[in-house]
N, C-alpha and C positions, 0 to 999 in steps of 0.2 A: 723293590718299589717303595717299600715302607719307609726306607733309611734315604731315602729322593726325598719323599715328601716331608720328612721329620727334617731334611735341608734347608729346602725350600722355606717351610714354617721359621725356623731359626731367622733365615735370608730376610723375609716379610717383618721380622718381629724388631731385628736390629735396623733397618730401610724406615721403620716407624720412627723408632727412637732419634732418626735423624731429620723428621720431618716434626714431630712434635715432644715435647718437654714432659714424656711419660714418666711419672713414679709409680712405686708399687711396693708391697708388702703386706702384713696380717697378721690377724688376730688369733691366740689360740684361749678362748674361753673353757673354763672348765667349772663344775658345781658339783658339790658333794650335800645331799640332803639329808636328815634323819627326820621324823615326824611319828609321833604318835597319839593314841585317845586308850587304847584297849593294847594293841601293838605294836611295835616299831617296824617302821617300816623306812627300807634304805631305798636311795636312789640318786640319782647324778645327770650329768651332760656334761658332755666334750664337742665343742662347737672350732671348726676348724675355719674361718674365713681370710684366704689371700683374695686382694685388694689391689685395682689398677686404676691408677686417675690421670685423665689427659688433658691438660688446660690448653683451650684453643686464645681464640683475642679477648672475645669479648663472650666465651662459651665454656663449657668443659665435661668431657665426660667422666663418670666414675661409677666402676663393676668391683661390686663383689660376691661370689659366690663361693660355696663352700658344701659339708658336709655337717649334720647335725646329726651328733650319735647323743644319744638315751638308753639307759637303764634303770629297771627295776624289777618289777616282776617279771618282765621281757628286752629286750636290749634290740633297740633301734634304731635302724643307719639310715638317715632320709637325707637328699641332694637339699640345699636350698638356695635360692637367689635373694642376698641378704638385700643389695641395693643395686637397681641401675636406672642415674639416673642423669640424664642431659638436662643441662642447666645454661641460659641463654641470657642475656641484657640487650634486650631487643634494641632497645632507646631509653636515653635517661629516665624514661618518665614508666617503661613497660621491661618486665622481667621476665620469664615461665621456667617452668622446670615439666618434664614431663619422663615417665618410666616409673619406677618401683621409689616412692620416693618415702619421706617420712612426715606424718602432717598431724597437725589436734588442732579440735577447732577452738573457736575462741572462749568459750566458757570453763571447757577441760573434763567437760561431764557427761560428753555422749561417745566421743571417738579421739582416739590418740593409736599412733605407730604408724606401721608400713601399710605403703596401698600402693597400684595400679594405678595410674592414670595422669594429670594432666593438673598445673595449677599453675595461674597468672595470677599479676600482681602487679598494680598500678600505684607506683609513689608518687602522690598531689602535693609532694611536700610538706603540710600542716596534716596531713591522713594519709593512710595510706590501704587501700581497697583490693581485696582479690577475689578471684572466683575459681571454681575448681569442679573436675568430675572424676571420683574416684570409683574403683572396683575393686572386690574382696576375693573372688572366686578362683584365683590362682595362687594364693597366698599358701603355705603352710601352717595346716590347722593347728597344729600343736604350740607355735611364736605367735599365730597371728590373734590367739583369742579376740574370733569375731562372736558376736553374742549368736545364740541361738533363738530364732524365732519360736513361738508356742507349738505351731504346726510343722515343723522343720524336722526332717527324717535325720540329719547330721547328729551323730553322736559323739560326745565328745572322750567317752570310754574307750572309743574300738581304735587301736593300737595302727599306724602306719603299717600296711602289707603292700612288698613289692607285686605278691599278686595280685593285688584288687588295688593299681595304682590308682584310679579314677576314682572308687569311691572309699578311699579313707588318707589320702592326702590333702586333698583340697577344704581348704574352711567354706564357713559358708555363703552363698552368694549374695553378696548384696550392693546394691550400685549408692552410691553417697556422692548428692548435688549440694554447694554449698557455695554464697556468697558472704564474705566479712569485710569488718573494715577495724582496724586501728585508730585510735582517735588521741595521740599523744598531749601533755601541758596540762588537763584536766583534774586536778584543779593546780595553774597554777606553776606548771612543771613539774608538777610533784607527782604528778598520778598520770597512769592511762587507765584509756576505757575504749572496749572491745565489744563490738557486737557483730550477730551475723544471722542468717539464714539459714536453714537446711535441711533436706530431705533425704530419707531414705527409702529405697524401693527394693524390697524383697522380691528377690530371684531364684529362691530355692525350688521352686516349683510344686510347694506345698497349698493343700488343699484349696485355703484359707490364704492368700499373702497377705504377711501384715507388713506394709506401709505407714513409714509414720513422718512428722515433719516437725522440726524443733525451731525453738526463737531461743538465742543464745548471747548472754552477755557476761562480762567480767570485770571489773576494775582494780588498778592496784593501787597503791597508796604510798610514801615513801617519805619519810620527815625524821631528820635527822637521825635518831637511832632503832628509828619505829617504822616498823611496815604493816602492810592490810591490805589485804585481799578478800575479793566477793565476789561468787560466780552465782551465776543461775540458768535456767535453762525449763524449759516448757515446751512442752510433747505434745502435738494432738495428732493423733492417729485415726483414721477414716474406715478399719474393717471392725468395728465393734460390733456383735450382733447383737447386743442391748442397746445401743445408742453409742454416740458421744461422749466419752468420759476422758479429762484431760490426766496428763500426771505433769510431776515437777521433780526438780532437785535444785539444793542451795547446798554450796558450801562457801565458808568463811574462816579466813584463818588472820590472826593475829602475831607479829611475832619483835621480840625487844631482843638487843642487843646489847647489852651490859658495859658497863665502863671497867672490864676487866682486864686484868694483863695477859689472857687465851683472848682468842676469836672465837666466841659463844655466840648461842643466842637461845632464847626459851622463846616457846609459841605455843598459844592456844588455838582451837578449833572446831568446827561441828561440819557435819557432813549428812546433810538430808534428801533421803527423797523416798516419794509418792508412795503408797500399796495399793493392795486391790481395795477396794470401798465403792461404796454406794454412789459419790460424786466423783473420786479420781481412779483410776487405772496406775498398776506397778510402773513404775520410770523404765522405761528400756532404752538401754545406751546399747549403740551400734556396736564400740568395742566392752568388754568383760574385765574389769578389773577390780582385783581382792581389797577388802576394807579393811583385813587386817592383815598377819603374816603365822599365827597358830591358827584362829580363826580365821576362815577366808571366806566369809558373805560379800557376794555383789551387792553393787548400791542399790537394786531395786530393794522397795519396799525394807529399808533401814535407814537407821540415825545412831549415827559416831559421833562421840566426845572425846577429843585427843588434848593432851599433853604434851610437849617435848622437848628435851635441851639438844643440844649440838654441840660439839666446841673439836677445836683444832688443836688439840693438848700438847700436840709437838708438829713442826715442819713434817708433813709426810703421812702426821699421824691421825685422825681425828675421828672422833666416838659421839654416839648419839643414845638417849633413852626415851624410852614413849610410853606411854600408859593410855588406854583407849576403854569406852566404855560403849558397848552395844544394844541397843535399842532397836526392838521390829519395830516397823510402820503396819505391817498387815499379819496375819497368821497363817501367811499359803509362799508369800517369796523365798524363804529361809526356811528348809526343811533338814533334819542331820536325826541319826541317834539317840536317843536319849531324851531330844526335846520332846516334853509330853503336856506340858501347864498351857495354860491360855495367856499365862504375864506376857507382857511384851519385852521384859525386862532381860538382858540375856547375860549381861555379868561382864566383868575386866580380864584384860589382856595387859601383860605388862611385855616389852619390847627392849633387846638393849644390841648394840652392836658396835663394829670397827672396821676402821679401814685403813691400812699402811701403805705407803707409797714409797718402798723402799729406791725405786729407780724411776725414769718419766715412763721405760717401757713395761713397768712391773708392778703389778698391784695384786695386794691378798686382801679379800674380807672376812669378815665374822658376825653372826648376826645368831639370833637364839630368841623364843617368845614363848610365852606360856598363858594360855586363857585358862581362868580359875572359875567352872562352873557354880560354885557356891555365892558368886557373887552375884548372881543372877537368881530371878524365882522360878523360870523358863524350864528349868531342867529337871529329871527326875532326880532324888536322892543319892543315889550309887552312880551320878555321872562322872565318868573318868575327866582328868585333867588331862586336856590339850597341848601336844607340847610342838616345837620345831626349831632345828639346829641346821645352820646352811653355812659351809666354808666355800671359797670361790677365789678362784685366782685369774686375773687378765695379765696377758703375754703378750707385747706386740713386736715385730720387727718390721 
């Protein structure tokens, strides 16, 4: 019976192949981590994702799902469904995509990666306008770093277990409504500018949901060998049991390209937002992501100062450095070891890495950071230095 149906499958799979113009293939991602403050500590992933795309007239589908294994203190083998997503052009002027897809909103500062759900997009030609309803709660906690709400039982410690699949697989729930628009030419041709709406509604089922709603804009900038970018973003959130307190974040980055015989570029930066205070509330962004790569504080309640070069030193080849400098905004969002002073001041991170492209389907990196608490007043005396070293190879067929 098994060797019929295992037929039949085969039968079904090639009868596709002659009704639509299927490809297929995948990725084998791998990482090697070391990190330490006190010890080293090892760790890795091996991410296995085969990949099938079916392009209809005016439509197309594409799955990929896979296996994501982890190790370190324990070694973990979790299913994941990296992307499925149907994607349509209704009419020239209406587009949608809807399934597991990939989305950030327009400022870059509250939510970016994968989500559930549903997003259209109307091109008016001189704008272009979308709306969208996304969901987090089938995600895989581990890739999807969805932020954790203050009251939210979800912990981001407890290791996937195939026994307790329900409650340590899933991130955590949250429903994200959001309207934007593109506003290309501004100034000029030279620039867009991006704004949008959006809310988020906590579904964790904790005590307390916190709810919150953001105003989000962006602009780039682009003149001859110069570029400039500016995001912001403003949070007001409605369960305060002291009142109304808003929070913020701005980031802005600058960056030149040199008249050199590489493909470089140097850029400057800052990256701000909100702490707890008497008038603002800590910025909480929907997804969770690291401000540095030794040190890794979320944006709430912090302010980065970056530095960095780039350049393409050879066809295939191309290397980057960074030097970052950390500043709290509050003294409760940024808690670690060691930190014991009242400074806000937290010290430099210096950053350098590579990446070789020896084939289109073959890529190694390297990358290595070390935060030097002495440069900071924040820490006690005897604070160890921060280190982390990540090798990483992408495989595709």
């Amino acid at each position: 019976m098994k060797r019929i149906l295992l037929f039949v499958i085969i039968c079904f799979a090639f009868s596709l192949t002659g009704l639509f113009a299927i490809e297929y293939g995948g990725l084998v991602i791998g990482e090697l981590n070391a990190e330490g403050q006190e010890e080293t500590d090892i760790s890795g992933s091996v991410i296995l994702a085969p990949w099938l795309s079916m392009p209809f007239d005016d439509a197309g589908l594409y799955v990929s799902a896979g296996l994501n294994m982890s190790f370190g203190e324990e070694t973990v083998f979790a299913p994941e469904l990296f992307r499925l997503e149907y994607s349509s052009r209704v009419s020239p002027l209406v587009s949608f995509r809807a399934g597991r897809i990939t989305w950030g909103d327009p400022s870059g500062l509250v939510a970016k990666g994968r989500f559930d759900g549903a997003d259209f997009l109307f091109d008016l030609g001189e704008i272009r306008l979308g709306v969208n309803a996304l969901y987090t709660g089938f995600l895989f906690k581990d890739t999807a770093d969805i932020n954790v709400s203050p009251d939210d039982t979800k912990d981001y410690s407890v290791n996937f277990d195939w026994a307790d699949f329900g409650g340590t697989y899933f991130a955590p729930r949250r429903l994200l409504a959001s309207v934007y628009g593109e506003f290309p030419g501004l100034p000029a041709e030279r620039g867009h500018f991006y704004a949008g709406l959006a809310a988020q509604f906590d579904l964790s089922g904790a005590g307390e949901a916190y709810h919150t709603q953001y105003i989000l804009l962006r602009h780039t900038l682009v003149y001859k060998t110069f570029d400039l970018g500016a995001s912001g973003a403003v949070e007001l959130e409605n369960t305060k049991a002291d009142g109304f307190k808003p929070a913020f974040a701005l980031s802005v980055e600058g960056g030149w390209q040199p008249p050199t015989a590489i493909k470089d570029r140097v850029s400057l930066g800052v990256a701000w937002a909100s702490g707890e205070g008497s008038f603002t509330s800590a910025f909480f962004p929907v997804t969770r992501e690291a401000q540095g790569y030794a040190l890794k504080p979320m944006l709430s309640g912090m302010m980065v100062i970056k530095a960095k070069y780039e350049a393409m030193a050879l066809p295939g080849l191309s290397a980057e450095a960074e030097v970052r400098y950390f500043i709290r905004t509050d003294s409760t969002s940024f808690a670690m070891p060691y930190l014991e002073n009242s400074s806000y001041a937290l010290g430099a991170e210096l950053d350098a890495g590579a990446v070789w492209v020896p084939f289109s389907d073959l890529t190694f990196s390297l990358k290595g950071g070390v935060f030097i608490p002495k440069t900071g007043a924040a820490w006690a005396d005897d604070a160890p230095v921060i280190w982390r070293v990540t090798a990483g190879m992408i495989f595709s067929f």
